[in-house]
Each structure stands twice: as structure tokens, then as C-alpha cells.
N, C-alpha and C positions, 0 to 999 in steps of 0.2 A: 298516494302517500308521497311527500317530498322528501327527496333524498337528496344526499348532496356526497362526493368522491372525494378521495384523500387530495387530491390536488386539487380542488375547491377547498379545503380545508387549510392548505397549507397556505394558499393563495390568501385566502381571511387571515391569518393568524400572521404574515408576511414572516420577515426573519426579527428575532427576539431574544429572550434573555435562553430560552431551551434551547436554541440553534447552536445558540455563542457556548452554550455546556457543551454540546455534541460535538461543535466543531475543534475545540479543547482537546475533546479526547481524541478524536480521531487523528486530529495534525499530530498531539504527542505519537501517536504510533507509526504516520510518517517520520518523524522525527527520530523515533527510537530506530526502525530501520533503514533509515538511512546513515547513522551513526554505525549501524553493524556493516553497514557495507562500505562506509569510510576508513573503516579499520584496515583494510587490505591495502590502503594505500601505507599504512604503518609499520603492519605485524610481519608483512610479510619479509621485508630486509634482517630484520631480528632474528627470525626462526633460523632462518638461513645463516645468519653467523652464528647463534648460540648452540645448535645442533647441527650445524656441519652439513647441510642435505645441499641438493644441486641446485643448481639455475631454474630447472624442470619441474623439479619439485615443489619451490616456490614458486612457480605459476601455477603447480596444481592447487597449489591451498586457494587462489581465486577462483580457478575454474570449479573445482569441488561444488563453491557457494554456488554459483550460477546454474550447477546441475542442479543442486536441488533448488533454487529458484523456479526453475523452467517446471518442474514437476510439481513443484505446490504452489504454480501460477492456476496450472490447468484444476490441481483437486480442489482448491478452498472456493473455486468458483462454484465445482460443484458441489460441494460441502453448504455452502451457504447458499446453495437453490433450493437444496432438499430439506436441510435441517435450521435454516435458519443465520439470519447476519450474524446476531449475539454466539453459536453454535461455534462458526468458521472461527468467529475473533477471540473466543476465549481459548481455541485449540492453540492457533498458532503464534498466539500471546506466550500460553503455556512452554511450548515447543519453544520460540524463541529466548523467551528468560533461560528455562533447563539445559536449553543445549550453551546457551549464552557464557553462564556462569561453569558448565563442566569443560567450556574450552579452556579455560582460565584454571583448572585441572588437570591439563591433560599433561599424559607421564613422558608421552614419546608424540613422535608426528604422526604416527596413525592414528593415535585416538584423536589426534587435534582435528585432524581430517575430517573424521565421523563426525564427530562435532559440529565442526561446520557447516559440513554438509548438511545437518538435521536444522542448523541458524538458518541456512541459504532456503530447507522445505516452512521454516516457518518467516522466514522476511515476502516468502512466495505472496504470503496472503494479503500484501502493503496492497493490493488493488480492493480488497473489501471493507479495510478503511475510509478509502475513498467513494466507494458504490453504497457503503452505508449511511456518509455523512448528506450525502447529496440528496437520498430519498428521504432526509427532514427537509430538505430547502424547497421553496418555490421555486417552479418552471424555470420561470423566465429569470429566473437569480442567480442561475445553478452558474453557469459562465464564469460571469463576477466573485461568486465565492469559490471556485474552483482555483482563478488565480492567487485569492488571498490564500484557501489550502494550500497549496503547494506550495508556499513560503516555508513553512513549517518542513519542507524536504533540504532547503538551502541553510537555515538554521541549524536544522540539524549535523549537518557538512562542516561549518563554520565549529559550531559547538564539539564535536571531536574533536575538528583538526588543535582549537583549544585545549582540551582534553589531554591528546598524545603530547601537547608542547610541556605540560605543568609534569602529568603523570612520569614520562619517559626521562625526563631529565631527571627524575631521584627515585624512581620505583621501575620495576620490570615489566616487560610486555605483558605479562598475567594478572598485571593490577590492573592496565589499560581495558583487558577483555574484561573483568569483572564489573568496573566502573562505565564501562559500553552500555550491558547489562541491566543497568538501574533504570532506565528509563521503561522498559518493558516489565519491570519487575511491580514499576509504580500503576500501571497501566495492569496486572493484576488484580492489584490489593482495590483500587478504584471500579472493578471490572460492573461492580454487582449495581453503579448507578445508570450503566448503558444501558438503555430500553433497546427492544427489538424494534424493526423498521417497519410501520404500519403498514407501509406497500405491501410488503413481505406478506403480513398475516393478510392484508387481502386477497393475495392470489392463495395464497390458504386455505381461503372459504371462514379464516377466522376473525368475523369480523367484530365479533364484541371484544375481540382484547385489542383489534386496531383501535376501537372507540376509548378503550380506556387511555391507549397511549396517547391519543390525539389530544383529550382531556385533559391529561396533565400536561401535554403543551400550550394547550391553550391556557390553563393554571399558571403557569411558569410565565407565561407572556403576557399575560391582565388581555385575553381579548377572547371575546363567545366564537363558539363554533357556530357551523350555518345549520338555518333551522333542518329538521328532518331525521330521516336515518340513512346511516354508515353505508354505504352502499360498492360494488366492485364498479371499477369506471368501463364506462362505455365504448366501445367501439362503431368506429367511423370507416366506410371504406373511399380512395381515392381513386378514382378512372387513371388507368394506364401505368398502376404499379404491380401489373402480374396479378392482382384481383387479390392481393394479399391485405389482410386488416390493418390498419395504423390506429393506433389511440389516439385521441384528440393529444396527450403530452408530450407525443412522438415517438413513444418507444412502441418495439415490437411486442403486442400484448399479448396474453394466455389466453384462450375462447374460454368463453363462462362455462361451458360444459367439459373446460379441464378441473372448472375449481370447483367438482362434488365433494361432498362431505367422504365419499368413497375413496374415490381418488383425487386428490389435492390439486395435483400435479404428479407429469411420471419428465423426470427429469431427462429419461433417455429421449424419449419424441421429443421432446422442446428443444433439446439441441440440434437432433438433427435438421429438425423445422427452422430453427435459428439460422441454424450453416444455410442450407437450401435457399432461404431469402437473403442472406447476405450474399451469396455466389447466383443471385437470380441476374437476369439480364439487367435489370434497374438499378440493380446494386453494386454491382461485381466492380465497376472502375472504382465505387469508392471505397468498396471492404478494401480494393489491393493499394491504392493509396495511400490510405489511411497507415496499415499494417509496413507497407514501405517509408513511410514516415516516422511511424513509429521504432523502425530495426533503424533508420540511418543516426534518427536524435540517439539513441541509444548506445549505442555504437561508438559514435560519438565521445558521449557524455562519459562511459565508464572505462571509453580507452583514454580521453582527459587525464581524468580520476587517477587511474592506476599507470597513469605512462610517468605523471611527475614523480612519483616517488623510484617509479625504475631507473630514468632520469639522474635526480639524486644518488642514488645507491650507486650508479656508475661514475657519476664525476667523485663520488666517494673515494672508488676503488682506485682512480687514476691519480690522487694525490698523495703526497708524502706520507702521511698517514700519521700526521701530527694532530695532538689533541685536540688544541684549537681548532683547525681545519677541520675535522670531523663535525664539532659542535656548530659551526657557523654553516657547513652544508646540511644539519640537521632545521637549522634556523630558516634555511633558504628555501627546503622541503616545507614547514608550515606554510609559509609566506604562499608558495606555490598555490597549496591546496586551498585557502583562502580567496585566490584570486579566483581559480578553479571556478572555485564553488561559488563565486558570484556571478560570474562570465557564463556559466550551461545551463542550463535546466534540463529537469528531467524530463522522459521522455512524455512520459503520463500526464505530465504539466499539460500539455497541448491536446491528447487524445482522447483522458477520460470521458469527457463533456461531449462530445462530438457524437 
């Protein structure tokens, strides 16, 4: 019988009118969380004069984000092995709007904290945006459109720093969080057109609802799918990589006897299986690499970010403390973050692809 694999499929159908939907949604959701993470270059001088709290404290309201960052980097991965791309992105869509909009509530600075914190666990999940858009694209495209994706991270940068310049000058910091918010909120109410990622349902063992989604791409883009049936893609072994399988698209694949109708997948073995080859002999210079690249762009990028507004706030403090002067170093703060935000990219700009 001929069959033919989602990346023959994709490959037939190249990039099209379903791509350009998918990729829509998925940049708006870099978009929306990179707007919640621009906000710390804003909120945080405010908080600290309108409530009086210390130096310290107003570093905590960043750090807070970051911790929960860091922890719903690691869950929505595994969220979305186990249950699904659509599963992870409506969670932390959810999460991020509800926490979004009750920071723009909060009474005192602890509850703003928690708040955040809960925005920082669901901004976590900005990498399965990206892991989901990319499993529409063909192979060998994925590159090319990963750079236009990640415009939509710089845009969104730009688009705050706009945002706090309109909002700040005649409304207060709890209108900025609110108006932050909408982007996620739209990303919602649109949730119910994102299809699940046909990869996804093939290591599933689901492969007639991959078929259908395939279907409607190929609908959506005026071109036949290849003849045959839907099939899990095949595995190819290479002399002299530790004797470990590669798929012919490069990723590290699931053995067909993970994907029973029984057992799907068990998400605990395929991580540690995952770690074990990326720390194997053939791997290990590029996993640490890579992850060192990764922490310096980063590092980088959101000490940029949040240094110009510190920056600001202290040439603030050092002047007379006349009206004007305050509003043209608020002027100076935009200008900053603008340039910022053209000058860095993020970190994932470079990594996710790789």
C-alpha cells in the first residue's frame, strides 16, 4: 500500500494560505508575551514611587516574572508532549490573560507579585508557540520562517514601548497592565480556529485526525495531498552516532513501538532518552553550546531591556526634580526601549531552529 508521512505532506503542500493563518496566531502570542515582558521595563519605576517599596523590591517584581518563567519553560514542554500543542497553548493563553488583567487589580504589592508570577508561569509557554508553528512548515523552510517569526518578538517590544508612551502620559500604570493584556485576551476568543499539530497526533498513534488536519491544509492552500495513506515517518539509522535512530527530518524520533494505541507515548522515558542523547558523546559539545548561547543572548537581551529603564529612573533621581525634566527623561526612556528593541533579538530567535 502507498503511504506517504507528514513531511511529505507538508513538503507537497509547501507554505500557503493555512501556514500564513498559523503563523498569525502563533507570532500574535510572541507578540502578546513579549509585550508582558516589556512592561517591566515600565511598571517597575511606578510601583516604587506610588507605593513606596525599596530598590529590592522593585527588582523583585522582575525576578518574580523570571521565576515563574523558568518553571513554565520546563512544564508547558511537558504539557504539550503529553496532552497536546492546542492543550499547553490554551492553558497558558488562559493563565496569561487571568493573571494579566488581576495584575491591573492588585490592592497592594503582594498580590501584584503573585500575579506576576502566575504571567511569568504562563509567558513560560512563548517556546510552544513557536514548536507549534514550525510543525505546519516544511523542513527545509523551517529557518527562513523562524526568522520572519521572530519579528513578531520585536514588534511586540516596539508596540508596548508605544503603548506605555500614549497610556502613561494621562492614565496610570493599571491601565498599561490591562491594555498589555488584550493581545492574549484576542488570542482566546480566536483560540477555537488553531488546529492541533499533525506531528503531534502522529506520534499519538492518531493518525486519522492528522489526516483530517492535513486535509484542511491542503483545502486552505488549493493543492492534493500525496497519493496513499497517512502513515508515522520512518526511521533511518547513521554509522557513528552512538547507534541512536535520526529521522530522515532530523529530529530525534519516538520508536514506533512507543506509539501503541496502549501506550501513546510515556513522557517520562522520552525525556530521559532525549537528555541521554543530547549529553551522548556526539552531542554533548553541541547541546552545551547551543544552551551557552542560548543563556549569553539572553542575558544579554533582558539585561538591555530592563537596565534602560534603571538607567532612566536614576538620571531621574539625580535631577532637580522639575516637571519638565521628569517628562523629557520619560521621553528619553521610550526612545531607549525602541532602539533596544531593534539593536537585540531574542534569544530563541537563533536557537529554536537548530
Amino acid at each position: 500500500m502507498e503511504t506517504y508521512t507528514t513531511d511529505d505532506a507538508l513538503t507537497a503542500m509547501g507554505f500557503g494560505k493555512f501556514q500564513a493563518l498559523v503563523l498569525v496566531y502563533a507570532g500574535t502570542g510572541w507578540l502578546a508575551d513579549s509585550m508582558e515582558l516589556m512592561l517591566l521595563s515600565f511598571v517597575g519605576p511606578l510601583i516604587r514611587q506610588q507605593w513606596n517599596v525599596s530598590a529590592q523590591h522593585e527588582s523583585l517584581l522582575s525576578s518574580i516574572v523570571f521565576t515563574g518563567m523558568l518553571i513554565g519553560s520546563c512544564s508547558w514542554g511537558y504539557i504539550s508532549d503529553k496532552y497536546g500543542r492546542r492543550t499547553a497553548l490554551l492553558f497558558s493563553i488562559i493563565l496569561t490573560t487571568g493573571a494579566g488583567f488581576l495584575s491591573a487589580l492588585s490592592p497592594n504589592y503582594t498580590f501584584l507579585l503573585v500575579f506576576r508570577f502566575l504571567v511569568g508561569l504562563g509567558v513560560g509557554g512563548t517556546h510552544v508557540f513557536s514548536s507549534w508553528f514550525l510543525e505546519f512548515v516544511p523542513t527545509k523552510n523551517r529557518g527562513t520562517w523562524m526568522i520572519v517569526f521572530s519579528v513578531f518578538w520585536t514588534i511586540g517590544t516596539i508596540l508596548e514601548a508605544s503603548l506605555a508612551w500614549v497610556v502613561l502620559s494621562r492614565l496610570s500604570w493599571r491601565w498599561l497592565l490591562a491594555f498589555t493584556a488584550l493581545p492574549c485576551f484576542l488570542l482566546l476568543l480566536l483560540f477555537i480556529i488553531a488546529p492541533e499539530s499533525p506531528r503531534y497526533l502522529c506520534v499519538q498513534n492518531r493518525l486519522s485526525d492528522a489526516t483530517v488536519v492535513l486535509e484542511r491544509m491542503a483545502k486552505a492552500n488549493k493543492v492534493a495531498l500525496p497519493h496513499g495513506v497517512l502513515t508515522y515517518h520512518k526511521e533511518t539509522r547513521l554509522v557513528g552516532l552512538d547507534q541512536n535512530p535520526i529521522s530522515q527530518n532530523g529530529h530525534l524520533p519516538v520508536r514506533e513501538n512507543d506509539c501503541t494505541a496502549d501506550n501513546a507515548m510515556s513522557s517520562k522515558s522520552g525525556g530521559i532518552e532525549a537528555l541521554r542523547i543530547l549529553f551522548s558523546r556526539k552531542f554533548v559539545r553541541s547541546t552545551l553550546l547551543i544552551w551557552f548561547v542560548w543563556f549569553a543572548n539572553a542575558f544579554a537581551y533582558y539585561g538591555l531591556v530592563l537596565l534602560s529603564s534603571q538607567l532612566s529612573d536614576a538620571n531621574r533621581r539625580c535631577t532637580s526634580g522639575q516637571k519638565s525634566e521628569v517628562r523629557e527623561k520619560n521621553v528619553n526612556l521610550y526612545k531607549d526601549v525602541f532602539i533596544t528593541s531593534l539593536a537585540v533579538s531574542r534569544p530563541s530567535d537563533f536557537c529554536n531552529y537548530c
